[in-house]
Structure formats: C-alpha cells, structure tokens
C-alpha positions in Angstrom: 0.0 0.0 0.0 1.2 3.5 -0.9 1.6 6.4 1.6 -0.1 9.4 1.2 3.6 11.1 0.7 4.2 8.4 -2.1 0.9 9.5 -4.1 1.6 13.2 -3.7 5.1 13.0 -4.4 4.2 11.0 -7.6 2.2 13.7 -8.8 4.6 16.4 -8.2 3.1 18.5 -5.3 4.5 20.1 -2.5 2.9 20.1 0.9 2.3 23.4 0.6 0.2 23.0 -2.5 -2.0 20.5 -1.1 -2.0 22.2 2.5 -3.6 25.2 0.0 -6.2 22.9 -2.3 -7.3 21.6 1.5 -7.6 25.0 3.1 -5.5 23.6 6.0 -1.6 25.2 7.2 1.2 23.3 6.2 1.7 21.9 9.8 -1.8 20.4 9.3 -1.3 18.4 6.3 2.3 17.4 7.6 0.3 15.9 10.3 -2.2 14.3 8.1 0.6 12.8 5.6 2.5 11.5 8.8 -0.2 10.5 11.2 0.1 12.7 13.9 -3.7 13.9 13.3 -6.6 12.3 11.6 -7.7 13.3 8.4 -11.6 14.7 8.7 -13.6 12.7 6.3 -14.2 15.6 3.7 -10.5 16.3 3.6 -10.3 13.0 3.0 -12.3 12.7 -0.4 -11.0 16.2 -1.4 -7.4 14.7 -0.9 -8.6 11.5 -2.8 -9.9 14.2 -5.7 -6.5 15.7 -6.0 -4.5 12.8 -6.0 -7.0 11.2 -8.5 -6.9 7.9 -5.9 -10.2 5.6 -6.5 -10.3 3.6 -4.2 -10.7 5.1 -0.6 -8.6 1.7 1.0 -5.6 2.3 -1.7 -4.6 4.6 1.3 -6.7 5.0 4.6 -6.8 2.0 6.0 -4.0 1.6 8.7 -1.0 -0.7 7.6 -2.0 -3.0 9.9 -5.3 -3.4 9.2 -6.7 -6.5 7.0 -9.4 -8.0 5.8 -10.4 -11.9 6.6 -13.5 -13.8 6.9 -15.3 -13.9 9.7 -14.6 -16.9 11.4 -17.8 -17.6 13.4 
C-alpha cells in the first residue's frame, strides 16, 4: 500500500500546495501525511480528488489493518 507522501510525491506537489487545495496550514497536512492527526472525512475525499486515488482503502486503511473472513 502506498503512503499518502508516495501519491503526492508522484504527482509532483509540494505540501504546501495540497496544505492550500485543502484550506488547512502546512503543519496540518504534515500531520495528516505523517499520522500525527486524523484526516476529517471531507478532507479525506477532497485529498482522494486531488491525487486522483479511486479507491478510498488504496490509502486510509491503517497498515495493519486486513481484511479476513469472519470466522464464526
């Protein structure tokens, strides 16, 4: 799974310019990229819009999160 630094990076932008397309400071979306603070859910899809990313799980879930059957 990529980070969201890997997507943004891919595309050529800065922090700064998605910190501006998301109406959030810098420190914000360093904190969003990196963890330190979750990412409100219209952020989120506005993030996905910019980075052209389809599929919301290509990069919210956590890393250690997976998927399995329920065993019942």
């Amino acid at each position: 799974m990529k980070s969201l630094q890997n997507y943004r990076t891919e595309k050529g932008y800065t922090q700064a310019y998605m910190a501006k397309k998301l109406g959030v400071s810098i420190a914000a979306y360093n904190l969003y990229e990196n963890g330190g603070r979750k990412i409100p859910r219209k952020a989120a899809f506005k993030i996905m819009e910019i980075l052209e990313i389809e599929n919301i799980e290509e990069i919210f879930l956590p890393s250690s999160f997976t998927l399995s059957e329920n065993t019942k």
